[in-house]
C-alpha positions as CSV (number, residue, x, y, z in Angstrom):
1,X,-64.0,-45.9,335.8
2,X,-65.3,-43.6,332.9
3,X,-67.0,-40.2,333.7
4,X,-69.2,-40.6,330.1
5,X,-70.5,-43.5,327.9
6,X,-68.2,-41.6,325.1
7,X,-65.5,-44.0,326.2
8,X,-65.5,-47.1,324.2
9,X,-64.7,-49.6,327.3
10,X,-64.2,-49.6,330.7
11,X,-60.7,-50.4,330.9
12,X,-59.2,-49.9,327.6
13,X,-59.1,-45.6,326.9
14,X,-59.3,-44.1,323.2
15,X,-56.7,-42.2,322.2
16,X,-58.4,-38.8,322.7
17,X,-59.7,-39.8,326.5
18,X,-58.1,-38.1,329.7
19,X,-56.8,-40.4,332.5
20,X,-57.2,-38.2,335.7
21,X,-54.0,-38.2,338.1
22,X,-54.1,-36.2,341.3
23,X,-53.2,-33.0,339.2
24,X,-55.2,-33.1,336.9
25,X,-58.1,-34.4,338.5
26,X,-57.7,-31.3,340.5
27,X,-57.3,-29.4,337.9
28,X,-60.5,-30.5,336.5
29,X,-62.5,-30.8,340.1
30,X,-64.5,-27.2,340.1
31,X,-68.1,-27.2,338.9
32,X,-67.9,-24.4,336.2
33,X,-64.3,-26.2,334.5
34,X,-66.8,-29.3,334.7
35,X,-69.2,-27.5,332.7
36,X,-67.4,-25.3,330.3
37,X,-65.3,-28.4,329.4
38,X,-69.0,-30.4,328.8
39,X,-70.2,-27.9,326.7
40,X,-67.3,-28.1,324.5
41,X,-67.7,-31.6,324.7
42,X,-70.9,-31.7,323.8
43,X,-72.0,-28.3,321.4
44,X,-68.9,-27.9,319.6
45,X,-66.0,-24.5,320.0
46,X,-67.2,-21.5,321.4
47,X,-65.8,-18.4,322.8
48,X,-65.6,-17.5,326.5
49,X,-68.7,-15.2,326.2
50,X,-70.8,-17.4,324.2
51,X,-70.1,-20.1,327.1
52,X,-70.9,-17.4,329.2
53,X,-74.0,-16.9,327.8
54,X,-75.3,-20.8,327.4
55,X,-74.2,-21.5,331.4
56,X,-75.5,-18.3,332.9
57,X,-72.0,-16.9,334.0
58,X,-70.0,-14.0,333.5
59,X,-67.2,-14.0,330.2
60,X,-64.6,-12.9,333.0
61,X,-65.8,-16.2,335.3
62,X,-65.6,-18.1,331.7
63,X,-62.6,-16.8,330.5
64,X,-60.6,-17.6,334.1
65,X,-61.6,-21.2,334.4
66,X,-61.0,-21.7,330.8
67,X,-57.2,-20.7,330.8
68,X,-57.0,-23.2,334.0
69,X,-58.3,-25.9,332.1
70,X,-56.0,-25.3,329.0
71,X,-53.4,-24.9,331.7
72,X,-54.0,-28.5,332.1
73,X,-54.4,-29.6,328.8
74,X,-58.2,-30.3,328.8
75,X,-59.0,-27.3,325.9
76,X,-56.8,-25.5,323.9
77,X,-57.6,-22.7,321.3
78,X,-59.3,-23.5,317.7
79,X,-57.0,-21.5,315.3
80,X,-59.6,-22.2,312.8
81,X,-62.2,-20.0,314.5
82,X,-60.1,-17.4,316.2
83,X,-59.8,-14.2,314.8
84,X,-58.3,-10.9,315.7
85,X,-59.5,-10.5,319.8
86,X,-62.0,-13.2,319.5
87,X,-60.4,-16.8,321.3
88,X,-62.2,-19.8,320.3
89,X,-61.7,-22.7,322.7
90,X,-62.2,-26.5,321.6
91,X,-62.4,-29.4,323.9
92,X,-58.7,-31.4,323.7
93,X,-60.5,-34.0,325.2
94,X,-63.6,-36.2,324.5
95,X,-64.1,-38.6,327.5
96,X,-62.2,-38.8,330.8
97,X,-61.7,-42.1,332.9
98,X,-60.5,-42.1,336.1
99,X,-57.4,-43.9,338.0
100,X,-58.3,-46.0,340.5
101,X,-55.6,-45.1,342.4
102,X,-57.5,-42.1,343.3
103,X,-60.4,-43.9,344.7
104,X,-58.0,-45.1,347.7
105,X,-55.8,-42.1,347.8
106,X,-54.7,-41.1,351.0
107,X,-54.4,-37.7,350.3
108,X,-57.0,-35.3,351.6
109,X,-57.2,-33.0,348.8
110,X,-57.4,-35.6,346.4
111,X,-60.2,-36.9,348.4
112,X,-61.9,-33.4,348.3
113,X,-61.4,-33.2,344.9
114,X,-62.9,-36.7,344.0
115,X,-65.9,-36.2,345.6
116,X,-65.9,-32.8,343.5
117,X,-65.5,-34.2,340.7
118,X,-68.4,-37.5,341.3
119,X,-70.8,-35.3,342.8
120,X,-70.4,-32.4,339.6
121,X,-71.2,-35.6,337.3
122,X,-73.9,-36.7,339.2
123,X,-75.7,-33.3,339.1
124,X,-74.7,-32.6,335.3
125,X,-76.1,-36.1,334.7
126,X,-79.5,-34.9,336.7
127,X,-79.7,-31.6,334.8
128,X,-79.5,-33.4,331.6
129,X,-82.5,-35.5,332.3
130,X,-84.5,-32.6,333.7
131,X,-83.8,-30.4,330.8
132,X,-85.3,-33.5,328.4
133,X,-88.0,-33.9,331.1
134,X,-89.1,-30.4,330.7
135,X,-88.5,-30.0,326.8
136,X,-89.9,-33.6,325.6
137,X,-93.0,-31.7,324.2
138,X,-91.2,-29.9,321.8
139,X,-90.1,-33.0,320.1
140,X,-91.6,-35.3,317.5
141,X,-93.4,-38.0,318.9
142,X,-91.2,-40.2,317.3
143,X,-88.3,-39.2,320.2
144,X,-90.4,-39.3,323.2
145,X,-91.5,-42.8,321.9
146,X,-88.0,-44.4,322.1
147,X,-86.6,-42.4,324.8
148,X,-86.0,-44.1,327.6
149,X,-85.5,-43.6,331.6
150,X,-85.4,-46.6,333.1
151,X,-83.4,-48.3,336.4
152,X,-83.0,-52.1,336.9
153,X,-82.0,-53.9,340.2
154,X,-79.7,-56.8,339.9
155,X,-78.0,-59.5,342.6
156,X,-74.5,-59.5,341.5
157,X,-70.7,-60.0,342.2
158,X,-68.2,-57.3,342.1
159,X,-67.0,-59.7,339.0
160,X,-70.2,-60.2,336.9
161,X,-70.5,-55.8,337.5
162,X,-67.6,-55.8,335.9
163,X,-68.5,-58.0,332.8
164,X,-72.3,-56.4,332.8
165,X,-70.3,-52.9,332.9
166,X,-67.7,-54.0,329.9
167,X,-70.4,-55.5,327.6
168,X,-73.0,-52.2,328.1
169,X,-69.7,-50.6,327.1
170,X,-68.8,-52.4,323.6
171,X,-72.1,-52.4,322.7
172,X,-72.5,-48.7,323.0
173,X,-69.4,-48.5,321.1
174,X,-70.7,-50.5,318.3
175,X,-73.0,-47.6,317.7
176,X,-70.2,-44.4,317.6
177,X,-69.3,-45.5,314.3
178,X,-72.1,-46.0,312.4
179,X,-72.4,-43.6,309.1
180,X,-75.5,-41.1,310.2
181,X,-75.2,-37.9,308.0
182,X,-75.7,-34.6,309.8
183,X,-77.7,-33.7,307.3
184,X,-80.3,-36.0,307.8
185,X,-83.2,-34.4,309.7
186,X,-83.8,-37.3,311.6
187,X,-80.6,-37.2,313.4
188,X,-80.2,-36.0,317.5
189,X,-77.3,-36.5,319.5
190,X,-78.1,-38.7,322.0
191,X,-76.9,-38.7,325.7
192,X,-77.1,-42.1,327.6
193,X,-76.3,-42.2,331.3
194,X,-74.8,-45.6,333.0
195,X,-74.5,-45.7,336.5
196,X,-74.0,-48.7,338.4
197,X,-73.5,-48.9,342.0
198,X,-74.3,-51.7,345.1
199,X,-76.9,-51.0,347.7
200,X,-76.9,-51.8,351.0
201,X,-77.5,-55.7,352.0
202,X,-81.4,-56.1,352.6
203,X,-80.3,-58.3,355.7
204,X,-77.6,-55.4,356.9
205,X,-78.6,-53.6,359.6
206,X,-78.7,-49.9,359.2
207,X,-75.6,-48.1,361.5
C-alpha cells in the first residue's frame, strides 16, 4: 500500500522507498515527522530553522523530531550543505509503502500508530489541494486549464482494484523518467493524489 504516487507500483518498491515495520512505522507516526520528512521530500534539504519557518513551528520542535526521524533512518545530514553550526537535513527516503501485516496487527500501539500515520496522509493530501485551491489565480492559465480534481465511482472486485490500482501505477511511472530540464520555464512539479477505497453496499443497511 503506497503512502505517495512517487512509488513506481503497488507491489514492487524502488530502491530508495521505505517499507514501514512496527518500528518504524512508529517512528514515523507523529504529524510534524510526517511533515518535516514531506517537505524534504518534496522542496529539497533544508535546515531545522528553515523547516521551521515553511511549517510554522519552532527550530527547537524541528530540530527534536528531526534527530527522531534520522534516528530511524528516514533523513540523514547533507554534508554538501552543512557548514560550521549550520545542519542541513536531506530526505534518505523518497516514497514509503506500507506492510500489510500492519493493517491486521494485533498490537494496540501499532494500531494507534496506523491510524496516525493514514489520517496525517489524508490531511497532508487535503492541505495540498487547498493550498492549489487558494493559489490557482496566481498561475498561467495554461495550469489551471489541465489541472484536474476529479472523483470517479466504480463497481468492482477486490481483484480488478487491484489491477485498476497497478496499472494507474505504471502509467504514472512511465512519466518519472521522462527528460524535462529544470530550466525550462514551463516546468512545475506536479503532485497527483490516488485514493481508492470501497463504500458501503447501496442495499446494506446502515448499523
Amino acid at each position: 500500500m503506497p503512502e505517495n504516487p512517487d512509488v513506481p507500483a503497488p507491489d514492487v518498491p524502488a530502491p530508495d522507498v521505505r517499507t514501514l515495520d512496527p518500528r518504524s512505522l512508529r517512528g514515523l507516526a507523529h504529524p510534524l515527522r510526517m511533515r518535516l520528512l514531506s517537505a524534504l521530500r518534496h522542496h529539497g534539504p533544508a535546515t531545522a530553522s528553515q523547516l521551521a519557518e515553511r511549517l510554522g513551528e519552532s527550530s527547537g520542535a524541528t530540530s527534536y523530531h528531526l534527530r527522531q526521524l534520522a534516528g530511524h533512518g528516514f533523513v540523514a545530514d547533507d554534508p554538501e550543505r552543512g557548514k560550521g553550526r549550520e545542519r542541513w537535513w536531506k530526505a534518505a527516503v523518497q516514497g514509503i509503502m506500507l506492510d500489510d501485516t500492519l493493517l491486521h496487527d494485533a498490537n494496540p500501539e501499532v494500531r494507534g500508530a496506523l491510524n496516525t500515520y493514514m489520517h496525517e496522509v489524508a490531511s497532508i493530501h487535503g492541505q495540498e489541494v487547498s493550498t492549489w485551491l487558494g493559489t490557482a489565480r496566481d498561475w498561467p492559465e495554461v495550469w489551471t486549464r489541465e489541472a484536474d480534481l476529479s472523483d470517479f465511482t466504480l463497481r468492482l472486485t477486490p481483484e480488478l482494484l487491484a489491477e485498476l490500482d497497478g496499472r494507474v501505477h505504471d502509467l504514472i511511472a512511465s512519466y518519472q523518467n521522462r527528460a524535462v530540464s529544470e530550466d525550462d520555464e514551463s516546468v512545475a512539479q506536479v503532485r497527483i493524489h490516488l485514493h481508492a477505497f470501497p463504500q458501503k453496499k447501496l442495499n446494506t443497511p446502515d448499523a
